[in-house]
N, C-alpha and C positions, 0 to 999 in steps of 0.2 A: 504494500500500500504506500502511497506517496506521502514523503512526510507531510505539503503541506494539507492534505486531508486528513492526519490522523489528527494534526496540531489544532485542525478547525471544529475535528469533531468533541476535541478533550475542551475547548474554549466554549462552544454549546454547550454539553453537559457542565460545564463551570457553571456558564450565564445563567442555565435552569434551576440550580442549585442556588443561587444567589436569591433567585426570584419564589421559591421555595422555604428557603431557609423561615425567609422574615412572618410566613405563613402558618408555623408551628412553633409550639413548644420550646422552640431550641432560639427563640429571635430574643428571648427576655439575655441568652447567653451571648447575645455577640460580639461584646469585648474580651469574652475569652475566646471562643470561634478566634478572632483577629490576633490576640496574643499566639496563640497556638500554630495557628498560619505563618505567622513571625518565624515562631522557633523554626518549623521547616523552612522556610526561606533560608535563615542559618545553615542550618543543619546541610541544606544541599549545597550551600557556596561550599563547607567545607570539603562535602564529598566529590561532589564534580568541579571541572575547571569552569571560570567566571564566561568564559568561551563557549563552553560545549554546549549541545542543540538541548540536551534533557537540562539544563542549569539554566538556560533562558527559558524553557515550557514553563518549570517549575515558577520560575519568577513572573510571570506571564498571567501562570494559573491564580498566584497567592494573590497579587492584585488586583486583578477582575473580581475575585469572590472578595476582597477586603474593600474594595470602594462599591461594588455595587451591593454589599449589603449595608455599608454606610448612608446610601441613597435608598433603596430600600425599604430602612429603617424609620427613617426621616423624610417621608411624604412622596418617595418615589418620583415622579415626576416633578412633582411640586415640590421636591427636596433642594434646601439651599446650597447643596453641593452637589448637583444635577451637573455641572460644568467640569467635574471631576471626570467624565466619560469622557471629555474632548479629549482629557490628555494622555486617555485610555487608550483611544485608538489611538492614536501618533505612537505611545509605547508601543502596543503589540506588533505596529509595521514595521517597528524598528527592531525589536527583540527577536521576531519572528518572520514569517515571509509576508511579506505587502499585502497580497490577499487575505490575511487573515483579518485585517482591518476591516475587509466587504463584507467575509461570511459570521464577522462578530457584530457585524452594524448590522444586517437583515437578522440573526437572532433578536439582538438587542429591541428592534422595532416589534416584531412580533410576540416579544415577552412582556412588553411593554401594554401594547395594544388589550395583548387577552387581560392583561390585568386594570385596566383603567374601567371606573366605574361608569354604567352605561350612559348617566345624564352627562359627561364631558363633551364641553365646546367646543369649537377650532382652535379656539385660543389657548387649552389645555394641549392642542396637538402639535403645538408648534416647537417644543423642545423634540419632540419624538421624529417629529420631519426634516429639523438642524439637522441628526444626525445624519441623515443621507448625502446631503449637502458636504458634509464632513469631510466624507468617507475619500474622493478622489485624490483630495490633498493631502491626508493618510498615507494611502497607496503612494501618491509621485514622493513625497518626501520617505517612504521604505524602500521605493527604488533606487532613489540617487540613493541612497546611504549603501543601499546592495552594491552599485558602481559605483561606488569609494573603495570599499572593502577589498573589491575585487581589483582596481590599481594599487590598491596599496600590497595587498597581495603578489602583484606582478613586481610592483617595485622592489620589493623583497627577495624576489627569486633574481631580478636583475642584478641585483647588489650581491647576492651570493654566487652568481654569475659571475661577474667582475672580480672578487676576489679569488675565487677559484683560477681565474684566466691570471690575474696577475703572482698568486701562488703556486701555479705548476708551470706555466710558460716561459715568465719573464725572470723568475726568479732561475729558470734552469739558465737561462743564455747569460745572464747577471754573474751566476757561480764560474762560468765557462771565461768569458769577460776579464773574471779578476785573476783566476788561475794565468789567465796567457798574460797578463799585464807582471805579475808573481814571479812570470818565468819567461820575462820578456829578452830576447837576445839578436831579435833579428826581425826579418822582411817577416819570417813564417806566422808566429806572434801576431804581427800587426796584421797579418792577412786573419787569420782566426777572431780576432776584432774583428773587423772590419764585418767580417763575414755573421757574424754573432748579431753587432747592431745590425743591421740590414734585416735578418730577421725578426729581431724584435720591433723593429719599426713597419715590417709588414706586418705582422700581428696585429700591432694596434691599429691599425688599417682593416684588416679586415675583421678586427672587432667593432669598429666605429660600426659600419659597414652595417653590421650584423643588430646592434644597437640602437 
């Protein structure tokens, strides 16, 4: 299965969960629910690297359930930290893959919906319709951050590239270089220079080249 559909389907059952919680028994408990979510957030920086795919799920999951059962809690829609979802989505396109921003906005509106009581206005519907509006600028700001990653990634191999090339190439013709300068006595010597730079100045040519 593709990650970015197992990551969309764990963010659904998240968002259900959030919208659930507040609905029983367990909503009088949500500041420990939230401490508790805490310690896992911990707990998994330590296990996994701040990098890996299951380290940012995890950080993904504990804050969706921890702000949306904050709003929730606190009037749902009409909740005064309702505005805490914009910066919901931005995080999960950025932790995760850009799409997941889209398939957690249409959860988000249809969890939204089923639960809004039936006398609601237009004007009750207008944070629920923001978020669609949202969602594109989500997406384009998880892509470019994806095309960051991914030159900085290139940069990286380039650079280990170049030291590589300057560490077995230039350094062999360098050692050759000083040897004949060491044990210089004649035309022979200076031809073995000569011969030495030449290569090394092709090299760098056709690494430019290649760079």
């Amino acid at each position: 299965m593709p990650q970015e559909i197992t990551h969309s389907f764990i963010l659904i059952i998240t968002i259900a969960l959030s919208f659930i919680v507040p609905r029983t028994n367990l909503a009088k408990y949500d500041l420990q629910i939230a401490a508790f979510l805490f310690i896992v957030f911990f707990i998994s920086k330590k296990i996994f690297a701040p990098s890996s795919s299951r380290s940012r799920l995890i950080e993904s999951v504990v804050f969706s359930l921890v702000i949306l059962l904050i709003i929730n809690t606190t009037g749902s829609i009409n909740s005064p930290f309702f505005f805490l979802i914009y910066f919901l989505l931005f995080s999960l396109a950025l932790l995760l893959e850009p799409i997941i921003s889209f398939t957690s906005t249409i959860a988000l509106i249809i969890f939204f919906l089923l639960t809004l009581p039936a006398d609601q206005g237009l004007k009750q519907l207008v944070p629920i319709i923001s978020l669609a509006f949202l969602t594109p600028f989500a997406m384009f700001m998880g892509q470019e951050y994806l095309q960051s990653e991914k030159l900085k990634v290139k940069s990286e191999e380039l650079q280990e590239e170049t030291f590589l090339f300057l560490s077995l190439m230039l350094k062999n013709h360098l050692k050759n270089i000083k040897k004949a300068v060491e044990n210089f006595i004649g035309d022979h010597q200076l031809s073995e220079i000569r011969k030495h730079a030449q290569k090394m100045e092709k090299l760098i040519e056709e690494f430019e080249k290649t760079n």
